[in-house]
C-alpha positions in Angstrom: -8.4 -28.0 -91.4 -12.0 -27.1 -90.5 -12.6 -30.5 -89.2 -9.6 -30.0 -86.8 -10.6 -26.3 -85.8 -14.0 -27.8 -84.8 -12.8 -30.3 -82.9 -10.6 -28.0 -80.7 -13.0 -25.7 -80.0 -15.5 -28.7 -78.4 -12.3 -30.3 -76.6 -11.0 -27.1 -75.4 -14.0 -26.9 -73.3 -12.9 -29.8 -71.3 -9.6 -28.6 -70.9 -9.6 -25.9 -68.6 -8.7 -27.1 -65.1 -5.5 -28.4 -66.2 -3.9 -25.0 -65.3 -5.4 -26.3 -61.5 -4.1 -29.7 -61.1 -2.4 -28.0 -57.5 -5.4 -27.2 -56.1 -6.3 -30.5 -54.9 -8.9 -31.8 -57.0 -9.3 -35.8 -56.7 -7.7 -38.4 -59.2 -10.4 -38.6 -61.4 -10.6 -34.8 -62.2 -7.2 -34.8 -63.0 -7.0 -37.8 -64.8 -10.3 -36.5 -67.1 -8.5 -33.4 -67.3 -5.3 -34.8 -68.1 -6.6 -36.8 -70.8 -8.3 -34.2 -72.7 -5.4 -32.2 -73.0 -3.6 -34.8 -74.4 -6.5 -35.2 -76.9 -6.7 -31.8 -77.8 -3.1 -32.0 -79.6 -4.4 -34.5 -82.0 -6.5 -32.0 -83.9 -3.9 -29.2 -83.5 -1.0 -31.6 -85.0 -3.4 -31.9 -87.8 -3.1 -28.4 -88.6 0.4 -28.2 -88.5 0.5 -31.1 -91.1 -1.8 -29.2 -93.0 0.6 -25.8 -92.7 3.5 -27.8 -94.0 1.4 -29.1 -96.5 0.6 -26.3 -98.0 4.0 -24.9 -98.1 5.3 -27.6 -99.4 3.1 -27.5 -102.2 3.5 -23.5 -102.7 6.3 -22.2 -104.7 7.6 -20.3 -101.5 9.4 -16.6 -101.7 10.9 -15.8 -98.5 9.4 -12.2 -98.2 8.6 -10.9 -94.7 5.3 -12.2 -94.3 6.2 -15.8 -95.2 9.5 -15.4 -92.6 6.8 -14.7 -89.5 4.4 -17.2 -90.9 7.3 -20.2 -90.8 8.7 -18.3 -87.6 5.0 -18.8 -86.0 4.6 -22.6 -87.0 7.4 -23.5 -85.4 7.0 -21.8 -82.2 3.6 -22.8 -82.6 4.5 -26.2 -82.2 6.9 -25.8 -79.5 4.3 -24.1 -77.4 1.8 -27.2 -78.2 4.5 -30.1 -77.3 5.3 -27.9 -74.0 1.3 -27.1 -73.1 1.3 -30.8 -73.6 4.1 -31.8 -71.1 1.9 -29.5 -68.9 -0.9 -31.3 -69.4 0.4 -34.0 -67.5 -0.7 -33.8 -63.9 2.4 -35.5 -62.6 4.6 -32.8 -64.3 2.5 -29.7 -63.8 2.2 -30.5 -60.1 5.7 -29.7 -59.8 6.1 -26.6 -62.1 2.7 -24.9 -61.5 3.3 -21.3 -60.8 7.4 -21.7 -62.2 8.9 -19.8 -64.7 8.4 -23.1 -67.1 4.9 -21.6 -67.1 6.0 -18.3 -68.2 7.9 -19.5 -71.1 5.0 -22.0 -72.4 2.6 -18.9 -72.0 4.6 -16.6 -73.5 5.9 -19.0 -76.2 1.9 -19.2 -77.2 1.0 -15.4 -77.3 4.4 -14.5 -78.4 5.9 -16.8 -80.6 2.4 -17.9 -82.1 0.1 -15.4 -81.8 2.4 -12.0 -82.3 4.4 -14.0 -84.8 1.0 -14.2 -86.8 -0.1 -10.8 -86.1 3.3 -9.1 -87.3 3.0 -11.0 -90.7 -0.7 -10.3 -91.2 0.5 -6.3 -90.8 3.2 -7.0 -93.7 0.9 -9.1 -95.6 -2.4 -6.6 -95.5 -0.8 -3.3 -95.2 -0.4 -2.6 -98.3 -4.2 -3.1 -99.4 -5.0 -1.1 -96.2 -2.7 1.5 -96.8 -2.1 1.6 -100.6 1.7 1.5 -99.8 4.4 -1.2 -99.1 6.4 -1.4 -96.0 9.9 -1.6 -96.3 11.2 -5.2 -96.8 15.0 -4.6 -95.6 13.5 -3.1 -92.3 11.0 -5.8 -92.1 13.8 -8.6 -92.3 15.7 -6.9 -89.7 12.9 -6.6 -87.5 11.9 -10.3 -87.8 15.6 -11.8 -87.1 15.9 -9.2 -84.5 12.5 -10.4 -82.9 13.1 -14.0 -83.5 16.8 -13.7 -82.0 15.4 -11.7 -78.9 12.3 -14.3 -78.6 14.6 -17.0 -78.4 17.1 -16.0 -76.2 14.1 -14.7 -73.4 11.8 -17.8 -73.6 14.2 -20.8 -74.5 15.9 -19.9 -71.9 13.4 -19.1 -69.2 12.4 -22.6 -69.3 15.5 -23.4 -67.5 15.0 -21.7 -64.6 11.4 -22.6 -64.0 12.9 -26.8 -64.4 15.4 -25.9 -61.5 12.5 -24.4 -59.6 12.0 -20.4 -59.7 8.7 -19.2 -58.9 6.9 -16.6 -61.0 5.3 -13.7 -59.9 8.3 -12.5 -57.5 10.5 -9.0 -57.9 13.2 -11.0 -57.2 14.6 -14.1 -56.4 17.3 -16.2 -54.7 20.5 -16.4 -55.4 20.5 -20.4 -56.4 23.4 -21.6 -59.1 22.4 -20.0 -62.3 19.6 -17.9 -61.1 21.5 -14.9 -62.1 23.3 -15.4 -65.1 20.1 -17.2 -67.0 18.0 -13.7 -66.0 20.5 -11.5 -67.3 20.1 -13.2 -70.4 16.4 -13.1 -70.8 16.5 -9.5 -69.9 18.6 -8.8 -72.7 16.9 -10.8 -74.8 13.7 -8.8 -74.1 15.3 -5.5 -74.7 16.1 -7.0 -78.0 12.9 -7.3 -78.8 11.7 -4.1 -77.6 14.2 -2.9 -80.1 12.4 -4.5 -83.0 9.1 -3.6 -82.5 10.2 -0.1 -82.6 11.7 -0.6 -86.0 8.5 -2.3 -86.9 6.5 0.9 -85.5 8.9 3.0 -87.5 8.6 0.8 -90.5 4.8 1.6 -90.2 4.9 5.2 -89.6 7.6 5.9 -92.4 5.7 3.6 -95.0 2.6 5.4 -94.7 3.8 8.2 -96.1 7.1 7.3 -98.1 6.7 3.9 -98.7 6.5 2.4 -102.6 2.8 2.5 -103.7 1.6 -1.1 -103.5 -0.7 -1.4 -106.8 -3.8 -3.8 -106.3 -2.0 -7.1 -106.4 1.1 -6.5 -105.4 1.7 -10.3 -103.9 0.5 -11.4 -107.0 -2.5 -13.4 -104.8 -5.4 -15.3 -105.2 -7.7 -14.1 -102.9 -10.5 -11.8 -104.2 -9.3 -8.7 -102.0 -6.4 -7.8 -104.4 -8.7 -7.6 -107.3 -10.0 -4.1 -106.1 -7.9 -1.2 -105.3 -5.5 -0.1 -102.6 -6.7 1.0 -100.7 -10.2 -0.8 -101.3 -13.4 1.7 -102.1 -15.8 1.7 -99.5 -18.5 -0.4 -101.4 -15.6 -3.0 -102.3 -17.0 -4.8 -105.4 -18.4 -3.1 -108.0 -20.0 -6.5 -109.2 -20.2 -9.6 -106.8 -17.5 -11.7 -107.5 -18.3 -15.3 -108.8 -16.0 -17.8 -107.0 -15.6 -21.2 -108.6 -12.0 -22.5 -107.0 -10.0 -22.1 -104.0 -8.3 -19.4 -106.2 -11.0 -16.8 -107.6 -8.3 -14.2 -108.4 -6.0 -16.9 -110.0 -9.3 -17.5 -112.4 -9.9 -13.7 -112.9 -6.0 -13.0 -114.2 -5.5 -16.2 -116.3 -9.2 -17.4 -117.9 -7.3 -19.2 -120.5 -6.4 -22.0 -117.9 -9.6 -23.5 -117.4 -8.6 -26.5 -115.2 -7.0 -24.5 -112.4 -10.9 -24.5 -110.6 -10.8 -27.9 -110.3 -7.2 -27.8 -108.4 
């Protein structure tokens, strides 16, 4: 996993200019260009190897953050096997400045990156806040999210392959044009819809929601082992870490192989 996050940070230098292959740079550049986007999947499709992985050698409960976790490595991927597709000069010649665009940009700061954010929130908030956020309204924000995600940027890849432009207040009216944008429209309201039960789900847990305890995940990670919220100094004493699970070590010394695991 390091190995890999290295490695796309030094080929994602060299990757830029494939959101230019329009702009009439010479074969060469986009060739170059071309092939080090290709490249830069290798290392990414290593991490999503190493995600599976690691679920698959979890004992996995389907709580809220875990749902926007597995919600964000598949939409992860998609994003990656599209940006790749775009990384092909041939094919992005033709949908540079499309809605396809859209949907791949969106898909990555949407369905990845927000998809990650929203279960860090549900993961951490408890320790931040010393409460737990409401798992039934959690669960209906995530499928409401994921429903309204899906129906806005799966389908706004359609229109950008029969050739709408972005950036326009509105457009012509070419077979399907119409129909496909009422869809994504609704499928954004739908999403607007669950981030205000998420922002209620917040606000109401602050001050009503069950108190969380230190561990309430029952974690390995040395964070839960102080209180909820965490004192301002953190650790009384620095914590001596001898496994990938310190916390695991701290609740269960009589299992003295599980720092070698």
């Amino acid at each position: 996993m390091v190995g890999a996050t290295v490695c796309i940070a030094f080929v994602s230098m060299s990757v830029w200019a494939h959101h230019m292959f329009s702009v009439g740079m010479s074969a060469y550049s986009n060739s170059f260009f071309t092939l080090t986007t290709m490249a830069v999947g290798v290392p990414t499709g290593i991490k999503i190897f190493n995600w599976i992985g690691t679920l698959w050698g979890g004992k996995i409960q389907f709580k809220v953050p875990m749902l926007f976790s597995i919600g964000f490595l598949f939409q992860f991927l998609i994003a990656g096997l599209t940006g790749v597709m775009l990384g092909s000069a041939a094919f992005a010649s033709q949908l540079t400045l499309s809605y396809f665009v859209v949907a791949h940009f969106h898909y990555t700061l949407v369905g990845a990156l927000l998809f990650a954010v929203f279960g860090a929130f549900y993961y951490w908030y408890p320790k931040i806040t010393g409460r737990m956020m409401s798992e039934s309204l959690g669960k209906v924000h995530f499928w409401l999210f994921l429903i309204g995600f899906h129906l806005t940027f799966d389908l706004m890849h359609i229109p950008g392959l029969l050739g709408m432009p972005r950036r326009i207040y509105t457009y012509e009216p070419r077979p399907w044009w119409g129909p496909l944008n009422l869809l994504i429209s609704i499928g954004a309201f739908i999403q607007a819809v669950a981030v205000l039960i998420f922002l209620w789900n917040l606000i109401f847990s602050y001050f009503k929601g069950p108190v969380a305890g230190n561990d309430p995940w029952d974690a390995w990670t040395l964070e839960w082992s102080v209180s909820s919220p965490p004192p301002s100094y953190n650790f009384a004493k620095i914590p001596v870490v001898q496994s990938r699970r310190p916390l695991w070590d701290l609740k269960h010394p009589e299992d003295p192989d599980s720092r070698y695991e």
